[in-house]
Every structure is written in structure tokens, then in C-alpha cells.
C-alpha positions in Angstrom: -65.4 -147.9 47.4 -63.7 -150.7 48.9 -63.8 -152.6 46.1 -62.3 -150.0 44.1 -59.3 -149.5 46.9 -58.7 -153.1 46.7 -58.5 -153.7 43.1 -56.0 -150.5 42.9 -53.9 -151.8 46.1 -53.7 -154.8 44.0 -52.4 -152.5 40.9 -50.3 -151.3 43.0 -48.7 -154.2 44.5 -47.8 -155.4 40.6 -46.2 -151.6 39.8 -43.9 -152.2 42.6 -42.8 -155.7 41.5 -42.5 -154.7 37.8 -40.3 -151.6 39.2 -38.0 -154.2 40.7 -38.0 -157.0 37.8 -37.1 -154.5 35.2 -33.9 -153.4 37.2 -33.5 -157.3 37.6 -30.2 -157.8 35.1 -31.7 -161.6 34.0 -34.7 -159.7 32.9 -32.6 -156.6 31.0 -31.1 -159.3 28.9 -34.1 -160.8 28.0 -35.5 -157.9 25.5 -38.5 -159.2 24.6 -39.4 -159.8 27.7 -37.8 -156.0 29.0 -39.7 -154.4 26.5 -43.1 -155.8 27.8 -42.4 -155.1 31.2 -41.2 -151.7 30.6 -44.6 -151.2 28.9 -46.5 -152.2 31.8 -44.8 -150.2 34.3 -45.4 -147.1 31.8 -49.1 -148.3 31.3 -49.9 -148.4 35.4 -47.8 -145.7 36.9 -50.6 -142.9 35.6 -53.0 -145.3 37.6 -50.7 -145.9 40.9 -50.4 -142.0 40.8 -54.2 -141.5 40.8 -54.7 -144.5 43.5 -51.9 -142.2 45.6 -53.9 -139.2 45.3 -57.1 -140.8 45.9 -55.9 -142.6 48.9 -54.4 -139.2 50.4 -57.5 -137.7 49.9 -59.4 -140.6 52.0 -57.5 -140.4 54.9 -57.6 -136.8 54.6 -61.7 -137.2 54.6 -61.1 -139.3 57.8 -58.8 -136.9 59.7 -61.8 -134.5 59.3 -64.5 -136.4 60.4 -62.4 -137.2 63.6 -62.1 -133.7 64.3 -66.0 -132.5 63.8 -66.9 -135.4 65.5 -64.1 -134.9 68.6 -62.9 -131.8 68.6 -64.9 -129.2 71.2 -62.9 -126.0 69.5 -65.9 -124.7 67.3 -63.4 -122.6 64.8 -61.7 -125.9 65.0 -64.5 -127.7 63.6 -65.5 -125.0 61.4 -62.4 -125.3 59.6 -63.0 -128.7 59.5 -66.3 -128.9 57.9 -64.9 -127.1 55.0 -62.3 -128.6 54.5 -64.7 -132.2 54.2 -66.9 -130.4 52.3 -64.0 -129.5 49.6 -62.5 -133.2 49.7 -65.9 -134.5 48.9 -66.2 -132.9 45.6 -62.8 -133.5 45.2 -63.4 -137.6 45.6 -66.2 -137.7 43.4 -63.7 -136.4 40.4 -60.9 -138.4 41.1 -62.9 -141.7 41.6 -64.9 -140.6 37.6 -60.7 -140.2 36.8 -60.0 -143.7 38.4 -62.5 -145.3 37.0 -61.8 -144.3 33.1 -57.7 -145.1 33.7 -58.9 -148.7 34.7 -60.9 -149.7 31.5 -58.2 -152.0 29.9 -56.1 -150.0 27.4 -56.0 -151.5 23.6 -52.4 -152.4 23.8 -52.2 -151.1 20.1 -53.1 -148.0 20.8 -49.5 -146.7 21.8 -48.1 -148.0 18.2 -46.6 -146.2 15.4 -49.3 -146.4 12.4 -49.7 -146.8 8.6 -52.0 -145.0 6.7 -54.1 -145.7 3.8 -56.0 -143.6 1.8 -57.9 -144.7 -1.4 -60.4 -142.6 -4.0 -64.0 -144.4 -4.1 -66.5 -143.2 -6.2 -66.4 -140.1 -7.4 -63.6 -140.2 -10.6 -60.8 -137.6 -10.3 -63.0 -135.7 -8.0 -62.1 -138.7 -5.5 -58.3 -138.2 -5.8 -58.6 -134.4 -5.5 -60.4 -135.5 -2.0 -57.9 -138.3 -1.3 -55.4 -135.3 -1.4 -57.7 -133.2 1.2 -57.7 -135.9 3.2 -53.4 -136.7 3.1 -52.9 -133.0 3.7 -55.7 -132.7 7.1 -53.6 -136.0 8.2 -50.0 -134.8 7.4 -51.1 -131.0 9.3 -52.6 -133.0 12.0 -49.8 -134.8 12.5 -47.5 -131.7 12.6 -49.5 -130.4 15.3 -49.2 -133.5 17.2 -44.9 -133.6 16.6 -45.3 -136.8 15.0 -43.4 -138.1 11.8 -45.0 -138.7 8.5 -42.8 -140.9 5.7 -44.3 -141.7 2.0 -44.2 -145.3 1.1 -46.0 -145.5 -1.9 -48.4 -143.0 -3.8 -50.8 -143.2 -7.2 -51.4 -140.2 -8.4 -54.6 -139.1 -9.9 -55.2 -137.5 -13.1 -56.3 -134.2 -12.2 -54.8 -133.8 -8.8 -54.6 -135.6 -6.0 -54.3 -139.6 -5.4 -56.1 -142.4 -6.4 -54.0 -144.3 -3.2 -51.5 -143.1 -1.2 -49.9 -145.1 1.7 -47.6 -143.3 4.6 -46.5 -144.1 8.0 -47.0 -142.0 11.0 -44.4 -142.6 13.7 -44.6 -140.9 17.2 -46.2 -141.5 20.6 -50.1 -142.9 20.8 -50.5 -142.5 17.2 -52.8 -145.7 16.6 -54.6 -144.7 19.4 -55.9 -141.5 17.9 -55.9 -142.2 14.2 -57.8 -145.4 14.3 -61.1 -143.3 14.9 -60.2 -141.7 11.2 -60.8 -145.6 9.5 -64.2 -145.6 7.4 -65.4 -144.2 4.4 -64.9 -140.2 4.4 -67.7 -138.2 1.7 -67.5 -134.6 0.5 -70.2 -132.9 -1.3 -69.0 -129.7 -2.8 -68.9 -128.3 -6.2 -65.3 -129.9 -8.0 -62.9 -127.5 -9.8 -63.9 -129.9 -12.8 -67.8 -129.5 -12.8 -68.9 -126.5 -15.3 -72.3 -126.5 -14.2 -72.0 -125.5 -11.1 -73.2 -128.6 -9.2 -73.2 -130.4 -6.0 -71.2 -133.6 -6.4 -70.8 -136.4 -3.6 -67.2 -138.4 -3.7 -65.7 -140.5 -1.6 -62.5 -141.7 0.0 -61.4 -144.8 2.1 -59.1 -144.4 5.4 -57.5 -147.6 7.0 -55.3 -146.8 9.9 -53.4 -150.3 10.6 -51.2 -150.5 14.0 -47.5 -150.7 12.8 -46.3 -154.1 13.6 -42.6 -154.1 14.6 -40.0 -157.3 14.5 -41.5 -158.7 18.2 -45.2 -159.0 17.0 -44.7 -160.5 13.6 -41.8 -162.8 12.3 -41.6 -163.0 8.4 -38.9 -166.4 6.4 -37.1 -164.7 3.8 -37.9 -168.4 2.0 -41.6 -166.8 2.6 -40.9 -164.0 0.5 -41.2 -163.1 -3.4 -39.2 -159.7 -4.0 -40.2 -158.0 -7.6 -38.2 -155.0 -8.9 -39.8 -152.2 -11.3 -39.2 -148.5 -12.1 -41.2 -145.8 -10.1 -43.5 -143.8 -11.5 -44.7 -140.4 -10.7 -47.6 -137.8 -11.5 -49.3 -138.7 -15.4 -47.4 -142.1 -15.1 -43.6 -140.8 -16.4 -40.3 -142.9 -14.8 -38.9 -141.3 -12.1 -35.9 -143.2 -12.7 -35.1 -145.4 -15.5 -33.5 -148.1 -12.5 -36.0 -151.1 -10.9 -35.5 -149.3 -7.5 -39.5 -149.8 -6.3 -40.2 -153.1 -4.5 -43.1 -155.3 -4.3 -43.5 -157.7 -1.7 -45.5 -161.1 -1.8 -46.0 -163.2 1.2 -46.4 -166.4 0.1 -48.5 -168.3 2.8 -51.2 -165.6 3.2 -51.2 -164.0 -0.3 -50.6 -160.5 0.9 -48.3 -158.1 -1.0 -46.8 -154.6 -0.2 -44.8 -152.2 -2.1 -42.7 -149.5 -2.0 -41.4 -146.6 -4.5 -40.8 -143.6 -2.5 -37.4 -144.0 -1.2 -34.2 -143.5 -3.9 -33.0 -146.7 -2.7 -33.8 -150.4 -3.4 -32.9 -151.5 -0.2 -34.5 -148.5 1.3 -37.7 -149.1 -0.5 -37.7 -153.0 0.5 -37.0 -151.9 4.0 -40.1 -149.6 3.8 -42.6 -152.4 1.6 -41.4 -154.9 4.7 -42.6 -152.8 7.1 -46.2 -152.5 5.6 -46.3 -156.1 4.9 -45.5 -156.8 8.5 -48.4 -154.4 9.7 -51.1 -156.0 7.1 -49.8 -159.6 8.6 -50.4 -158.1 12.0 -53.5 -156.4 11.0 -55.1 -160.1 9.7 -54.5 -161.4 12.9 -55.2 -158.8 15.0 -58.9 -159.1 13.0 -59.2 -162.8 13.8 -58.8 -162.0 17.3 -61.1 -158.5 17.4 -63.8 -161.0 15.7 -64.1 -163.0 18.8 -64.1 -160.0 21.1 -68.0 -159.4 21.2 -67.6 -156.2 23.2 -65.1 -154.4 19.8 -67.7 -155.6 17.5 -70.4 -154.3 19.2 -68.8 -150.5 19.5 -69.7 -148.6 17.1 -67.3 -145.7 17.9 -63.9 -147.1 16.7 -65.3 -149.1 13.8 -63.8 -151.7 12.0 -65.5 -151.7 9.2 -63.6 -150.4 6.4 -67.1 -149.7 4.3 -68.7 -147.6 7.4 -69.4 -143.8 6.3 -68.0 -142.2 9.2 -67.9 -138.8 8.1 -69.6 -135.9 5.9 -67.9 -133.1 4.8 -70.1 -130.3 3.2 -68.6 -127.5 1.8 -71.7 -125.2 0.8 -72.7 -125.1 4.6 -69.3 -125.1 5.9 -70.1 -128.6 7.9 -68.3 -131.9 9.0 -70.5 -134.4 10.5 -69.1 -137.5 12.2 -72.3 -140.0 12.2 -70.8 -141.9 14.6 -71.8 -139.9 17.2 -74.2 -137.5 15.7 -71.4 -134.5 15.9 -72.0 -131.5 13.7 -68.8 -129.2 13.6 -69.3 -125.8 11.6 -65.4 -125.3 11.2 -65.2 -127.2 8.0 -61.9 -125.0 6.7 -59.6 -125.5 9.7 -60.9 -129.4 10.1 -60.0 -129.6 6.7 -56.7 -127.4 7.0 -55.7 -130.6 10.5 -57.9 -129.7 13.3 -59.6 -133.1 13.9 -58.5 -133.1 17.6 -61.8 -132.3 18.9 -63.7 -134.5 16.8 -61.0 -137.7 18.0 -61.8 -136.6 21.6 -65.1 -136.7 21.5 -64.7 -140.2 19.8 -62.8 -140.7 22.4 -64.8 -140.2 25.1 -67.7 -141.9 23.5 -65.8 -145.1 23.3 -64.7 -144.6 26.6 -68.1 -144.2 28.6 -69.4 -147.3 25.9 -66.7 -150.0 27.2 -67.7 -148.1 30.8 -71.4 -149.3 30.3 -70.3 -152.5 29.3 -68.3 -153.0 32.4 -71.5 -152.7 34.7 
């Protein structure tokens, strides 16, 4: 317990210089630098409010152990006892709720996000999927009062999407999506089969943290901008202008595009911002590689050929094989009800890096 007090005293001791620095007028001009510390204070005042409460509750403990053991009023003491006896469940929750706010927060988590979904195997029955999956994510993301923008699609031929790319913008949105990155699989009869069977398909999720100006610096001299003419559903022009973009960056080879927007310079705009993220997203990789603790987790996995989840339409199922969850609720998961699946991945991930810390 002491241990605990002093690492949170400590905690405590850095939220109230951060308070002061990021009042400090040097460090309001220095943005970069404001924005980080501003992030911090956000990131510890949930904890310095928990160490408050747990502290009160501490001395509280010892003001009632004084009196049982001092006071000779027997109602007194009475009182007393129950009061200690309340205080001790009480410090058994809040040191579990300490605990959990001090395993070190992925600082990506609070990030905007971009979303990719991609048909595997499966042939139009893929896209249809693909589609499932866009509309669960764009409903879930209602729900949650978050933003969702289109920055490029590929339509399938009987519905659907073979890709489709959008960006999710709101509070802690790559810290909740990310669980959604793996393969996703669906066995159902498709509106296509005549037979009447059972067909497995397939779609990819990657959830990439958006990267904004301060994380990743891109040269224009870097760049290669193309110009062609969107397309939409069974491949006919949208517009007969070049207003899509496609990005290269030179040095690392990666490209990004954008078609959505009815604006070139809206559509760049849109394709930089992707390329930024999938810059950010390399790097970030390089560095998760060397983190043996990420790679070992199997709950937030990296691995973009990981089956994560089943859907199973003949027995009304999802199952998240992550963690061995078996939801029977398939039509309302499917219609953007995935919160209780992402907090049970949640906690999972949580009480694995709280394992690892002992």
C-alpha cells in the first residue's frame, strides 16, 4: 500500500507542475510542446482524482480505528466499527480502480482513426459482407457521436465493396476500434447462392491511428500527385473532370488516394491525410515490433491475417476467438452493437498487461 501511495503522490506532484507549466505563457507559444502537456494533464487528472479519493478514504480508515481503539462511548464505537467495516470494502474497489488507471495508456489510443475494409475470399459474396461490415461501423459510430467521412470506395459487383476506406473522427476512437483489426468471416446462405447453401466469406479490417501534422512531416519534393476521373457503382464516371487524387510517397513507396470529395483540392487534402496515417502506421510498427509485451497480447492484435471474428447467421451467433466470446445477438451486432464485445476486449487486454506488470 505504501508503495502504491508513493508512486501516486509522485503522480501527483507532476499534475500540479504540468497545471502550472501549461498556464506558463513561454510554454502557450510553444504548441507542440502545449499540446503534449495539455495531453498529459488530461491523461493524469482521472488518476490524481482517484489518488484523492483513495487518500480520503485512508485517513478516514485511521480516524476510525482511533476511535474503537480510544473512545470508551460504546454507541460511539459501534458507529465506528461500521463505518470501518464499510471503508474497507470501499478500499479494496478503489485500489482494483487505481490500479487499472496506472497501466500506461497507448498514447494512440485517444486519436481520430482511418478505416479499412477489404473483401477476401468469398467473390461478390465478400463485398456484400464488406458492406455489413461499413454499415455495423458507420451505426456504431453514430451511437458513439463520432464523425464518419468517405475517402475512397470500390464498389462490388453485386452490392457492397470490394475496398472501402473512411475516417472516423471523435474522442478515443483508435482506442476502441483497434480491437475491430483482423480478418472478420460470415457463414450464411448469400442472396446469390440458388442452392440453398452455407457459404464462408471473408473480409479484412485495419483500424490505423490518424496521424496529424505534429507526428508525421511529409516534402512536397517527396510527393508524386496523379489526377484521374472518379468512378462509381459498375465502374461509370462520376465526373468527366480528373478531380480523384493519388498520392505516392516517394522514399517509402506508399500511395493513398482519394475520390470522394467534389473537389481536387478537397480530395488531395483527404489522400494526404491517409498517406500521413499509413507513414505513421509503418513506424508505429517498427517500434510495436520491439515492444515484446504488444506482441505477445493477443487481445488487440496486430496481425492483419488474424481471424478475429465469426459471424453465423443460421444460429444467430458472433464469436470473437480472441477471447472465446459467444454473443447470440447476431442482428443488432450486425445492425452496430459491438460495444460489449470491445469492452470485454477491453478488459481482457487490460488484466493481460496487469499480469505482465507483476
Amino acid at each position: 500500500m505504501s508503495e502504491l501511495i508513493e508512486k501516486l503522490s509522485y503522480i501527483k506532484e507532476r499534475y500540479d507542475e504540468v497545471g502550472k507549466q501549461i498556464i506558463d505563457p513561454e510554454i502557450v507559444s510553444d504548441m507542440k510542446r502545449y499540446i503534449r502537456l495539455n495531453k498529459e494533464y488530461k491523461d493524469l487528472s482521472p488518476i490524481v482524482s482517484a489518488y484523492l479519493n483513495y487518500k480520503n478514504i485512508l485517513e478516514n480508515i485511521k480516524s476510525s480505528k482511533e476511535i474503537i481503539n480510544n473512545e470508551s462511548d460504546q454507541d460511539f464505537v459501534q458507529m465506528a466499527k461500521e463505518e470501518l467495516s464499510e471503508l474497507e470494502e470501499q478500499i479494496e474497489t478503489i485500489e482494483e480502480e487505481v490500479k487499472l488507471l496506472l497501466i500506461p495508456k497507448d498514447p494512440e489510443d485517444e486519436k481520430s482513426a482511418v478505416v479499412e475494409i477489404r473483401a477476401g475470399t468469398g467473390g461478390d459474396e465478400a463485398s456484400i459482407f464488406a458492406g455489413d461490415l461499413f454499415r455495423m461501423y458507420t451505426k456504431y459510430c453514430e451511437s458513439r457521436n463520432w464523425k464518419t467521412e468517405i475517402v475512397d470506395v470500390n464498389y462490388g459487383t453485386s452490392g457492397g465493396y470490394k475496398e472501402i476506406i473512411f475516417e472516423v473522427n471523435g474522442d478515443d476512437v483508435y482506442g476502441d476500434l483497434k480491437f475491430e483489426a483482423g480478418v472478420h468471416r460470415v457463414q450464411r446462405v448469400p442472396a446469390t447462392e440458388t442452392q440453398g447453401r452455407v457459404h464462408t466469406s471473408a473480409a479484412t479490417v485495419m483500424v490505423l491511428p490518424e496521424a496529424d501534422e505534429f507526428d508525421v512531416e511529409i516534402k512536397k519534393a517527396d510527393l508524386r500527385v496523379d489526377s484521374y476521373c472518379s468512378s462509381g457503382p459498375g465502374g461509370q464516371s462520376v465526373n468527366t473532370t480528373y478531380s480523384a487524387i493519388r498520392l505516392t510517397h516517394i522514399p517509402s513507396g506508399i500511395t493513398a488516394q482519394c475520390q470522394d470529395q467534389k473537389s481536387k483540392l478537397k480530395n488531395y487534402d483527404k489522400a494526404l491525410s491517409v498517406l500521413r496515417t499509413r507513414i505513421y502506421q509503418m513506424e508505429l510498427e517498427k517500434k510495436l515490433a520491439e515492444d515484446s509485451i504488444k506482441r505477445k497480447s493477443m487481445v488487440s492484435s496486430g496481425d492483419r491475417s488474424a481471424k478475429i471474428r465469426t459471424y453465423n447467421y443460421s444460429q444467430g451467433r458472433v464469436t470473437d476467438h480472441r477471447i472465446n466470446l459467444t454473443l447470440y445477438n447476431l442482428a443488432s451486432i450486425i445492425d452496430g452493437d459491438i460495444q460489449e464485445i470491445i469492452d470485454k476486449l477491453k478488459f481482457a487486454e487490460n488484466a493481460e498487461k496487469l499480469s505482465e506488470g507483476d
